[in-house]
Residue, then its C-alpha position, 0 to 999 in steps of 0.5 A: x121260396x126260402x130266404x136265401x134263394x132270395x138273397x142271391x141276386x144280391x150276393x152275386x152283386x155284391x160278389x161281382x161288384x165289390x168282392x172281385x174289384x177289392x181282389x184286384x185292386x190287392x193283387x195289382x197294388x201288392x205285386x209289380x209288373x212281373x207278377x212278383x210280390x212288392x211293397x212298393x206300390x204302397x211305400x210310393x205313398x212316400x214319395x213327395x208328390x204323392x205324400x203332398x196329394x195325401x196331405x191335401x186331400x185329408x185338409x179338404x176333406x177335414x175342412x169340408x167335413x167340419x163346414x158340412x157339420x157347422x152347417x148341417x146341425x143348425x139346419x137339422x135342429x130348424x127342421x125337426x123345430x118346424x111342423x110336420x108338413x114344413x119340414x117334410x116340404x123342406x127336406x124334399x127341397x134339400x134332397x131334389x139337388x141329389x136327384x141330379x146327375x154328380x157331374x152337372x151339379x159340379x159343373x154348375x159350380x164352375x159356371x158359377x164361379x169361373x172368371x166370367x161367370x155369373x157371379x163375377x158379372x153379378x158383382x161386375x154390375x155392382x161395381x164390386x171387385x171379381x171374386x177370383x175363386x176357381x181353380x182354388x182349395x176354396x172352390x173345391x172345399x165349397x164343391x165338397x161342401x155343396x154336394x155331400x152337405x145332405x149327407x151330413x144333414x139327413x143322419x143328423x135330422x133323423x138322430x134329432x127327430x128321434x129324441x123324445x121331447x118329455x125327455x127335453x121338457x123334463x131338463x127345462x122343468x128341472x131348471x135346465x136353460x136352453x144353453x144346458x138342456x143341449x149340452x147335457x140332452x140334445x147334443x149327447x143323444x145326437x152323437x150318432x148322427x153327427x158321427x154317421x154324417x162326418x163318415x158319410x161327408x168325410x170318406x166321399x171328400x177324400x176320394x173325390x177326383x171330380x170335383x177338384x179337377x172341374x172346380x181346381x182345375x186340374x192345378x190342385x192335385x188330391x190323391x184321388x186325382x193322383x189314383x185316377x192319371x195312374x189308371x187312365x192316363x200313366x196305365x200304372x194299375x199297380x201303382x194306382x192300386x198301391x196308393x188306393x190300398x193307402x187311402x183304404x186304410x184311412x177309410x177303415x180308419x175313419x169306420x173304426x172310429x164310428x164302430x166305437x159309438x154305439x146306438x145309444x151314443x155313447x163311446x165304448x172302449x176299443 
């Protein structure tokens, strides 16, 4: 059996999951109801309720993102510092959270922090004032966080472990002290990885419409939730498709800016 008959079934599911629901979302998003051709769908993105969804979604999704990569690179340079059979063991610990269900793991959060949760009672018992959290940009930035943290960790991890260590005792012999060997070693030959892990944290959080409607309360409106009301609840399928052609582009946006760096790290000229 050549190659190619091999490559079909995923052709198929590439064309019938991601090839005709892309076509779609451009036929419904560039044409009104009428069928006609329009621009009005995507220029929608203008309009004050949507372009404050936008906004939102983007300051979120920057500050979960920059939080995930402040937590991420310390915890990566612990584990790739440790034995093998350690962090081998840790690792799978971080990951064993993925392998539940998205929904559980967010609602756990709500459970959690919710007024009369298990957090507020802790420091009810404490004699602490309640932490009034929930339905807050603070909750939805630490849902953010807590789920897509591994994202950011693991490209991270892989970038460091990859680093061949004469090249870092190499630095310390030639009189480099820790603060220099990072700076000039350490952190350019980890650029890819913490480049793969914005992306990776970065795209998720802009798009997401469960977390900021369990976590948020459906009082904080992203433009994913935005997007999700025009389908399931307006049924404005080109309005909806409209402003997902809108957020495609600042997800393009953000691939184009990983394409630059290369393998080796460094940045190429556009």
């Amino acid at each position: 059996m050549n190659k190619k008959a091999l490559s079909a079934p995923y052709l198929f599911w590439s064309a019938l999951f991601i090839i005709v629901p892309l076509c779609m979302v451009f036929y419904y998003g560039l044409t009104d109801k009428s069928g006609a051709f329009t621009l009005q769908n995507i220029l929608a993105i203008a309009r004050a309720e949507h372009a404050k969804a936008l906004w939102q979604a983007l300051l979120l999704s920057l500050g979960s993102t920059v939080l995930c990569l402040l937590l991420a690179y310390p915890l990566a340079m612990i584990l790739c510092s440790m034995r093998t059979r350690q962090h081998s063991f840790l690792v799978l610990i971080f990951i064993l959270p993925m392998w539940m269900n998205f929904l559980l793991r967010t609602f756990a959060w709500l459970t959690l922090l919710e007024k009369t949760g298990v957090v507020n009672n802790v420091l009810s018992f404490l004699g602490l004032p309640p932490l009034n959290i929930i339905n807050t940009p603070s909750a939805i930035v630490l849902g953010m966080v807590y789920n897509f943290l591994p994202f950011m960790v693991l490209p991270i991890y892989n970038t460091l472990a990859k680093i061949d260590q004469n090249v870092i005792a190499a630095a310390r012999d030639l009189g480099a002290n820790g603060v220099q060997t990072f700076l000039r070693i350490t952190l350019p030959l980890s650029v890819p990885g913490v480049i793969s892990g914005i992306t990776m944290v970065f795209v998720p959080a802009l798009t997401t419409f469960v977390i900021s409607t369990i976590l948020g309360g459906s009082k904080i409106l992203l433009i994913g939730n935005v997007i999700e009301q025009e389908f399931t609840q307006t049924g404005n399928w080109h309005l909806g498709s409209g402003l997902s052609i809108v957020l495609m582009m600042f997800i393009i946006l953000n691939m184009v800016v990983s394409a630059v760096t290369d393998k080796d790290g460094e940045v190429n000229a556009l």
